[in-house]
Residue frames as a rotation matrix with the C-alpha (Angstrom) as fourth column:
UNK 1
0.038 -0.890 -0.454 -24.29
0.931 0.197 -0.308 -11.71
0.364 -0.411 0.836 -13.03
UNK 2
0.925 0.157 -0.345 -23.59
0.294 -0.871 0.394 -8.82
-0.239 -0.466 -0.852 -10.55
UNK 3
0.612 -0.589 0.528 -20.96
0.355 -0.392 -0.849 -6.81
0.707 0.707 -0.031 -12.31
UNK 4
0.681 -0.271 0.681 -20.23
-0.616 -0.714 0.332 -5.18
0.396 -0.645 -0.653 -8.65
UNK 5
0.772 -0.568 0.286 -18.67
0.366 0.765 0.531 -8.90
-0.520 -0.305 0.798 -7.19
UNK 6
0.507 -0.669 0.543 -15.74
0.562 -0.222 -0.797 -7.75
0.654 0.709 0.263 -9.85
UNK 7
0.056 -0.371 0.927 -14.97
-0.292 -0.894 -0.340 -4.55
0.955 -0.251 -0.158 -8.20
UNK 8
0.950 -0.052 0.308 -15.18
-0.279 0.302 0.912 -6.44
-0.140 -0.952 0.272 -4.43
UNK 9
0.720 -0.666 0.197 -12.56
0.613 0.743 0.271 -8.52
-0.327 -0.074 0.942 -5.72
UNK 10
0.256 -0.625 0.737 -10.30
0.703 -0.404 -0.586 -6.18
0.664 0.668 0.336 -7.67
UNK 11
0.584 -0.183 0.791 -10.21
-0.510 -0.841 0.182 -3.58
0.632 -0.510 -0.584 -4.57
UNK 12
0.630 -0.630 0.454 -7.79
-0.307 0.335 0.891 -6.47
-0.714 -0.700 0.017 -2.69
UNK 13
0.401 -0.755 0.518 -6.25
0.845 0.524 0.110 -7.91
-0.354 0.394 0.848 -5.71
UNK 14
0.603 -0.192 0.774 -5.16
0.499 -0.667 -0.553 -4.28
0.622 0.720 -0.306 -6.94
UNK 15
0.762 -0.102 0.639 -4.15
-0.591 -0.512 0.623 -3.44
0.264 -0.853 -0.451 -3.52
UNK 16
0.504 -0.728 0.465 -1.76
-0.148 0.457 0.877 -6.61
-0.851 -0.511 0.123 -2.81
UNK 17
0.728 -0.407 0.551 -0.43
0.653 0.169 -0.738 -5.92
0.208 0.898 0.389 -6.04
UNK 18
0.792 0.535 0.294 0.78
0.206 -0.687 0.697 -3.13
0.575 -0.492 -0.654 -4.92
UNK 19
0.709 -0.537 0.457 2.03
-0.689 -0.390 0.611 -4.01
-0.150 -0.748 -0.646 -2.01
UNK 20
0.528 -0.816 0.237 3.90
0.481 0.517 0.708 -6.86
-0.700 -0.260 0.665 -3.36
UNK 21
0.455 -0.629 0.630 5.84
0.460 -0.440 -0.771 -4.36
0.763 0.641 0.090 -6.17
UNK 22
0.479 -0.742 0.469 6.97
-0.534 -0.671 -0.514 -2.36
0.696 -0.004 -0.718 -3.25
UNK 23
0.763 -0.454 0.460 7.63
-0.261 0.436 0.861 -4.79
-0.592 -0.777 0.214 -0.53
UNK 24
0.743 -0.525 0.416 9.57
0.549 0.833 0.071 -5.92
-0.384 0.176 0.907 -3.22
UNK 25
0.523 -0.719 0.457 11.51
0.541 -0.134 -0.830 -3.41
0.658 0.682 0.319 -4.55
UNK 26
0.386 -0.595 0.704 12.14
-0.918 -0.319 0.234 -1.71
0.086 -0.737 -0.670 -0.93
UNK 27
0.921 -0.179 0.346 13.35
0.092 0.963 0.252 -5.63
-0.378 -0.201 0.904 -0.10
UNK 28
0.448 -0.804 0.391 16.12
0.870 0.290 -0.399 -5.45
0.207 0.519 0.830 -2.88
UNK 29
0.396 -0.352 0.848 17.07
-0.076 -0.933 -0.352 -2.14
0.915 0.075 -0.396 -2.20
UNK 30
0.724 -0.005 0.690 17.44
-0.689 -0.077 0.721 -3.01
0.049 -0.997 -0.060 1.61
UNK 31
0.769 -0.626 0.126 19.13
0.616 0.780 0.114 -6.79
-0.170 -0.010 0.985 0.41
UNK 32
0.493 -0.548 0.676 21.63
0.578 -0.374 -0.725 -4.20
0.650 0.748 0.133 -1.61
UNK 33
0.387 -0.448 0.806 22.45
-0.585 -0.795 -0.161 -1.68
0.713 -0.409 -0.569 1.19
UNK 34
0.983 -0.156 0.098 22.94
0.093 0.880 0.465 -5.17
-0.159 -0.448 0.880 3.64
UNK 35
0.696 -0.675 0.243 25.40
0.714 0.616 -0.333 -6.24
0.075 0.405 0.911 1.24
UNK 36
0.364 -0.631 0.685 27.39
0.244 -0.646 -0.724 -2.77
0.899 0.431 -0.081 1.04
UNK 37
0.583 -0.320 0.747 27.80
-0.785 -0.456 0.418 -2.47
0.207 -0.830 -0.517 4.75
UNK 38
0.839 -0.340 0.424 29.20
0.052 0.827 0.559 -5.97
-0.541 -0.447 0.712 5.19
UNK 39
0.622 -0.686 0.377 31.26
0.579 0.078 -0.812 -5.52
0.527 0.723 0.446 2.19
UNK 40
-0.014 -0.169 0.985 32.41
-0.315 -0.935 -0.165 -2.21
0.949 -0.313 -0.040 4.50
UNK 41
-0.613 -0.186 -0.768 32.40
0.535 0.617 -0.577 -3.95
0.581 -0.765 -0.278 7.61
UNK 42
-0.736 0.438 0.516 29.90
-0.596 -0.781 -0.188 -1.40
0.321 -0.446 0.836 9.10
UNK 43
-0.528 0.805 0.273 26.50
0.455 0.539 -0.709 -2.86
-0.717 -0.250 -0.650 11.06
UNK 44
-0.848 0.464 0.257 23.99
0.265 -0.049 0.963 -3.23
0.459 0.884 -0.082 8.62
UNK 45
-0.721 0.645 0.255 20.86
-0.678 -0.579 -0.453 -1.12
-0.144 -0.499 0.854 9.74
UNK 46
-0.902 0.312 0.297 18.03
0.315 0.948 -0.040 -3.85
-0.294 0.058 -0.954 11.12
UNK 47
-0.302 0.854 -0.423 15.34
-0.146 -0.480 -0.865 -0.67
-0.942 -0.200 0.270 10.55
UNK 48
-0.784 -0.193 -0.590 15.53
-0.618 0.144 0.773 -1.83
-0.064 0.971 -0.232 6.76
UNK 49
-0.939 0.325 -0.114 13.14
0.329 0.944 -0.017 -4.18
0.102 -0.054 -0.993 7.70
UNK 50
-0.083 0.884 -0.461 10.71
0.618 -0.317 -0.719 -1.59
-0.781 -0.345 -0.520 8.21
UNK 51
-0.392 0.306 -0.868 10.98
-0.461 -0.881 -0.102 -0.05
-0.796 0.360 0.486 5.63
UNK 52
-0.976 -0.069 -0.204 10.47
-0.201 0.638 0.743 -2.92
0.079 0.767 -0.637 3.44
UNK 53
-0.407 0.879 -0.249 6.99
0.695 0.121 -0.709 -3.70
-0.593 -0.462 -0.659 5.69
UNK 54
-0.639 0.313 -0.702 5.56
-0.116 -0.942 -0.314 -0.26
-0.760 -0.120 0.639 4.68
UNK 55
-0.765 0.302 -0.569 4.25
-0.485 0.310 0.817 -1.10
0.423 0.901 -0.091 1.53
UNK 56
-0.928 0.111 -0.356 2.13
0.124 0.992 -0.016 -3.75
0.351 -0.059 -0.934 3.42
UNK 57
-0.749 0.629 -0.209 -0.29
0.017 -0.297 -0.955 -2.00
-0.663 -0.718 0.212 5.11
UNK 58
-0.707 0.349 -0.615 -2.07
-0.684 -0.120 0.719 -1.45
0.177 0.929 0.324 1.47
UNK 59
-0.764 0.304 -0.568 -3.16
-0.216 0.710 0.671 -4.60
0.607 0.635 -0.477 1.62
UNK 60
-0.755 0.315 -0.575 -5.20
0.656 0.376 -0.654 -4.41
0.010 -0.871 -0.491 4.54
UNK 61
-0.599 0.553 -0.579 -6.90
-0.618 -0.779 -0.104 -1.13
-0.509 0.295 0.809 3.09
UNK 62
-0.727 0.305 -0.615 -7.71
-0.604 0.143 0.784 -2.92
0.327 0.941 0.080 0.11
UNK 63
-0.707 0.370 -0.602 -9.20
0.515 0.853 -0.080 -5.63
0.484 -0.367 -0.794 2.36
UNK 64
-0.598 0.540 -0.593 -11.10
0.425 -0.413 -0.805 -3.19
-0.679 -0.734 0.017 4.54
UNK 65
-0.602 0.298 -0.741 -12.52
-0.608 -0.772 0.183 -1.56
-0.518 0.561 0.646 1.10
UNK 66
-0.617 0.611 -0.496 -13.54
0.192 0.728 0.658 -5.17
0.763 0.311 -0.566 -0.20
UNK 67
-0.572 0.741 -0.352 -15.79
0.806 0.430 -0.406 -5.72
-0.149 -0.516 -0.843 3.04
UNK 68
-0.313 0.607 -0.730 -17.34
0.362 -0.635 -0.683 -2.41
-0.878 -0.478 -0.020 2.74
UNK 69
-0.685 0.181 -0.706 -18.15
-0.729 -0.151 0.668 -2.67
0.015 0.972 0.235 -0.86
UNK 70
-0.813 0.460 -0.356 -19.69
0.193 0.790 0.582 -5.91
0.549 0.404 -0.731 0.05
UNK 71
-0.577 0.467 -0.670 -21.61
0.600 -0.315 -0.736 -4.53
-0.554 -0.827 -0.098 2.60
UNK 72
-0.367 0.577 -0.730 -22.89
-0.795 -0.602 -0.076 -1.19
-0.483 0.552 0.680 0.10
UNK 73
-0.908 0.230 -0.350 -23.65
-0.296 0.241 0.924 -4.74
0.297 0.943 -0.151 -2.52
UNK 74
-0.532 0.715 -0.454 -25.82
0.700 0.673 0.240 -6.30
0.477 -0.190 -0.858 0.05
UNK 75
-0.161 0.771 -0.616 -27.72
0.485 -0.482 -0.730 -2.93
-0.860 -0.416 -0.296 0.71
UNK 76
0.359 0.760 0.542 -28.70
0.763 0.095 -0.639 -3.00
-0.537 0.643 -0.546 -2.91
UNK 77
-0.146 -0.470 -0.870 -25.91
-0.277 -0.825 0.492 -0.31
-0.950 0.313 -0.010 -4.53
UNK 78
0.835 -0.239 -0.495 -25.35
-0.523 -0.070 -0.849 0.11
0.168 0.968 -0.184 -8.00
UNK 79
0.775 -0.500 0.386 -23.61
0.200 0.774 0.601 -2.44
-0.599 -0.388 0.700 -9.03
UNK 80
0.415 -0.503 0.759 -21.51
0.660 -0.408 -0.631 -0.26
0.626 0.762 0.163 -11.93
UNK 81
0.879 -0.128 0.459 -20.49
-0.327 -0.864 0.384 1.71
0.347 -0.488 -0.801 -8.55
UNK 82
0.865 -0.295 0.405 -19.58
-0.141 0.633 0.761 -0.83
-0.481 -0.715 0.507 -6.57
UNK 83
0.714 -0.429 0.554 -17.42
0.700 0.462 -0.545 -2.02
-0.022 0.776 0.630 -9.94
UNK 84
0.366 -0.615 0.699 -15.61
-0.151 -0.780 -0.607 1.43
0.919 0.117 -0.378 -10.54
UNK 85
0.560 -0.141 0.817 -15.07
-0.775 -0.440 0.455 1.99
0.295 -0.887 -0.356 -6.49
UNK 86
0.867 -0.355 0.349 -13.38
0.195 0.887 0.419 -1.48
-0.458 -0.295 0.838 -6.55
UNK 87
0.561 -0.618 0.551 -11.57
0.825 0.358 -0.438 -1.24
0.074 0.700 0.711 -9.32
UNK 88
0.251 -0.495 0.832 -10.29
0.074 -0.847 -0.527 2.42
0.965 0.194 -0.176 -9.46
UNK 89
0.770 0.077 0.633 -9.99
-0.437 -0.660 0.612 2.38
0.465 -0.748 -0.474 -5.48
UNK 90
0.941 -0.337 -0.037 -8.04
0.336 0.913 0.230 -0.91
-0.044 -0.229 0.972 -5.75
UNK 91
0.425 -0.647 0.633 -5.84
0.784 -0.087 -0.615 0.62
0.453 0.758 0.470 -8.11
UNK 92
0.160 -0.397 0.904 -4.76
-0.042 -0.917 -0.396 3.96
0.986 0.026 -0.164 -6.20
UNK 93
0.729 -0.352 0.586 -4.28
-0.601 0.080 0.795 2.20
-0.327 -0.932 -0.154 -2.80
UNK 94
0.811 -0.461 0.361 -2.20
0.569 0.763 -0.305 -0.46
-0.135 0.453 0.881 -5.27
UNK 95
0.656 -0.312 0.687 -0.20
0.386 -0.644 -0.661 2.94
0.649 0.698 -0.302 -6.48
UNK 96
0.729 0.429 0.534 0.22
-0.315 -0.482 0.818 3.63
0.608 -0.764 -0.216 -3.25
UNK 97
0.633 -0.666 0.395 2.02
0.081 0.564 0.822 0.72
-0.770 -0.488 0.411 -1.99
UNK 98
0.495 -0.407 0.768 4.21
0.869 0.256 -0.424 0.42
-0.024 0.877 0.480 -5.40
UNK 99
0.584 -0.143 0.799 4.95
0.133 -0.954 -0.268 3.99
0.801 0.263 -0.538 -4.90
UNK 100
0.862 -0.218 0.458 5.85
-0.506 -0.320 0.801 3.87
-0.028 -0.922 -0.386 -0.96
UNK 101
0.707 -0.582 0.402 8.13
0.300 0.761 0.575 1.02
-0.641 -0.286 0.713 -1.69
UNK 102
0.288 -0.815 0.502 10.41
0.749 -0.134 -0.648 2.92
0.596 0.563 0.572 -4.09
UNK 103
0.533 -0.068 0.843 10.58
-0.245 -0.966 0.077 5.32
0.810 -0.248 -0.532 -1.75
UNK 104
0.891 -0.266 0.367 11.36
-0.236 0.419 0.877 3.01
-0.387 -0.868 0.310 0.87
UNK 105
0.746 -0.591 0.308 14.03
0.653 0.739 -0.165 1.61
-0.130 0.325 0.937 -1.32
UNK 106
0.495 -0.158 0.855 15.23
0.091 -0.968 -0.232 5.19
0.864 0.192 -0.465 -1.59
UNK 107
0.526 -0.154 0.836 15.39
-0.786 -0.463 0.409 5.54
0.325 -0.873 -0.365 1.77
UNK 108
0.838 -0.545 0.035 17.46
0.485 0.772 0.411 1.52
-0.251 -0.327 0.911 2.40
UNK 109
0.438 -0.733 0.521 19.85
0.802 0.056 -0.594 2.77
0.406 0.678 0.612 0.02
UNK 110
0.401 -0.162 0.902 20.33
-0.215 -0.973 -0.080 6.51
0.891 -0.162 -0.425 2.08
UNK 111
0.643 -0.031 0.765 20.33
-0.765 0.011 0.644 5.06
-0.029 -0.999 -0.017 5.52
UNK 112
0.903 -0.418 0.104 22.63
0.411 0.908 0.076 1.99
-0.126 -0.026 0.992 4.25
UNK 113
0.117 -0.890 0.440 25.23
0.754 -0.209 -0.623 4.83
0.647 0.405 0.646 3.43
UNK 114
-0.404 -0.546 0.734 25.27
-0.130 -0.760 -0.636 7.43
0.906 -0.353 0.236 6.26
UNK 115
-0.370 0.236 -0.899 23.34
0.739 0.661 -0.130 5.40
0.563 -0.712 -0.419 8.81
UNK 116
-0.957 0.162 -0.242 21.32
-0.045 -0.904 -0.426 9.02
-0.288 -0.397 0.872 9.28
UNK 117
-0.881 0.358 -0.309 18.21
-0.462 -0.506 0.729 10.02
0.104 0.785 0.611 8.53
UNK 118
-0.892 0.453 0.014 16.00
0.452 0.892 -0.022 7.28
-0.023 -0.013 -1.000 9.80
UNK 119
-0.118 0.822 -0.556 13.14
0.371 -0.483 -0.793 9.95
-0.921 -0.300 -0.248 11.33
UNK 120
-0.541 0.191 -0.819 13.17
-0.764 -0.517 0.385 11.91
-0.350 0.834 0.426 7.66
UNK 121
-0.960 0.039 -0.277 12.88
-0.216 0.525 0.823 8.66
0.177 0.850 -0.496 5.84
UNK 122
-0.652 0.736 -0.182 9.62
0.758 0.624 -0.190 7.38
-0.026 -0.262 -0.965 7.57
UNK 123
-0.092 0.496 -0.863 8.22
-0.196 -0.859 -0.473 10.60
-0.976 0.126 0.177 7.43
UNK 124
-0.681 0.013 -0.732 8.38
-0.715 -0.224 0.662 10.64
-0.155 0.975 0.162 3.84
UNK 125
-0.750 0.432 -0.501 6.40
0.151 0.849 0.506 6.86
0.644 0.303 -0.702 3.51
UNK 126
-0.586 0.729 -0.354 4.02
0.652 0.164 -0.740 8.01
-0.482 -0.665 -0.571 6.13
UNK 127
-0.183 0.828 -0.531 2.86
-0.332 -0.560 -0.759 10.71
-0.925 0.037 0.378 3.79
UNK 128
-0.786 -0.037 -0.617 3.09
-0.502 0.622 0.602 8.37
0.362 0.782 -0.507 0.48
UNK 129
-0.897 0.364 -0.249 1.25
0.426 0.862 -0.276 5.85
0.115 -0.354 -0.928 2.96
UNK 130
-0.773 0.558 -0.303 -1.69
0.143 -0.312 -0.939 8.74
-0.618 -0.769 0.161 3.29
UNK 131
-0.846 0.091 -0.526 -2.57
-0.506 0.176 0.845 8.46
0.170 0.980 -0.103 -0.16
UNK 132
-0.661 0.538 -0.523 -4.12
0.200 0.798 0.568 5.02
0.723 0.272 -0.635 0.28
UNK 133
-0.635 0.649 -0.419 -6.01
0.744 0.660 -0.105 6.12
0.208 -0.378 -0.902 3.10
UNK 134
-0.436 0.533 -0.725 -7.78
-0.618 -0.763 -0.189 9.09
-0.654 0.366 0.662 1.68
UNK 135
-0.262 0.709 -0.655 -9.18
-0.640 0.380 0.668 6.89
0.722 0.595 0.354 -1.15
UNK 136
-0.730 0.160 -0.664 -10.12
0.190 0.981 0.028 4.37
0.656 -0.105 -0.747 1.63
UNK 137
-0.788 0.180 -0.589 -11.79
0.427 -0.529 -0.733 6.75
-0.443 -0.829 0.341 3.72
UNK 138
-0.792 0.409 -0.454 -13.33
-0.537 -0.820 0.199 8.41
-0.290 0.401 0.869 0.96
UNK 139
-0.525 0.684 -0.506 -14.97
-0.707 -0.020 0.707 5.94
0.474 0.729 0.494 -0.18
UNK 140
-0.830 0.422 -0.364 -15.92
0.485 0.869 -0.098 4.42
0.275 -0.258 -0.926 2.46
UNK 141
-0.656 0.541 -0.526 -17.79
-0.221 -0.804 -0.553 7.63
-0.722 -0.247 0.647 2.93
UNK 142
-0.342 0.864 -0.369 -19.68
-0.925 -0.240 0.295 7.83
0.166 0.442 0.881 -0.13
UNK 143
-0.139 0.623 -0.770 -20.85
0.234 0.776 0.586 3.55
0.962 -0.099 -0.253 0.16
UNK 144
-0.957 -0.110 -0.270 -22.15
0.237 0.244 -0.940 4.85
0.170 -0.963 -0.208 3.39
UNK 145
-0.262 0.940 -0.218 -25.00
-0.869 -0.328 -0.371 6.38
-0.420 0.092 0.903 1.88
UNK 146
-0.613 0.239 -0.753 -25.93
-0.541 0.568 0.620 2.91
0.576 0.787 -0.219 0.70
UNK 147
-0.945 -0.135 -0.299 -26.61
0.021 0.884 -0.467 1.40
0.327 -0.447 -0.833 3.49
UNK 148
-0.334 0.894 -0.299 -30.27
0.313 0.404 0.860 0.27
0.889 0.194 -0.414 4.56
């Protein structure tokens, strides 16, 4: 058994973990700040919806880190790399999304009460969101020396 097939898989399933902790918890935070403008008769901000999204992109790293792991397996890597670089790379683009989305939920819950702030808030999740693609970057750097 290649030990590396592990770490292919585990760099998307660690990643759409991830992104579904924060999609969800920006989600409820956004459902929550909804519910307090209507309660308030105020318009409920529709950019909530983006902020819930953020979180999502993860998963498309994680995907872009599986193919280029499978790529480094089928030019003959170490397959105890391949394993770590899945697994640990899964896991900190996973951190990533799980991380942006409380922030994001942060930021439903600010912009649902002073309808301000929108440019700050995305700023903040765009550098949360740079996280995941430093470890995707990086490593797609180093499985570039694998290749044949």
């Amino acid at each position: 058994m290649n030990w590396g097939l592990i770490g292919i898989g585990a760099a998307i399933a660690f990643a759409a973990v991830g992104s579904a902790l924060g999609t969800g918890t920006a989600g409820m935070a956004a459902v929550g700040a909804w519910k307090k403008c209507f309660v308030q008769n105020r318009p409920a901000p529709f950019i909530l919806v983006a902020f819930v999204g953020f979180p999502l992109s993860q998963t498309i790293y994680g995907y872009l880190l599986m193919n280029r792991l499978a790529q480094a397996v089928g030019a003959a890597a170490d397959a105890g790399y391949i394993l770590g670089a899945g697994i640990l790379g899964g896991i900190a683009i996973g951190m990533s999304a799980w991380f942006q989305g409380r922030a994001a939920a942060a930021a439903s819950d600010a912009m649902g009460e002073t309808g301000k702030g929108t440019g700050n808030y995305i700023f903040v999740l765009g550098i949360i969101e740079t996280v995941a693609l430093f470890v995707m970057v990086f490593l797609f750097l180093i499985t570039g020396t694998f290749e044949a």
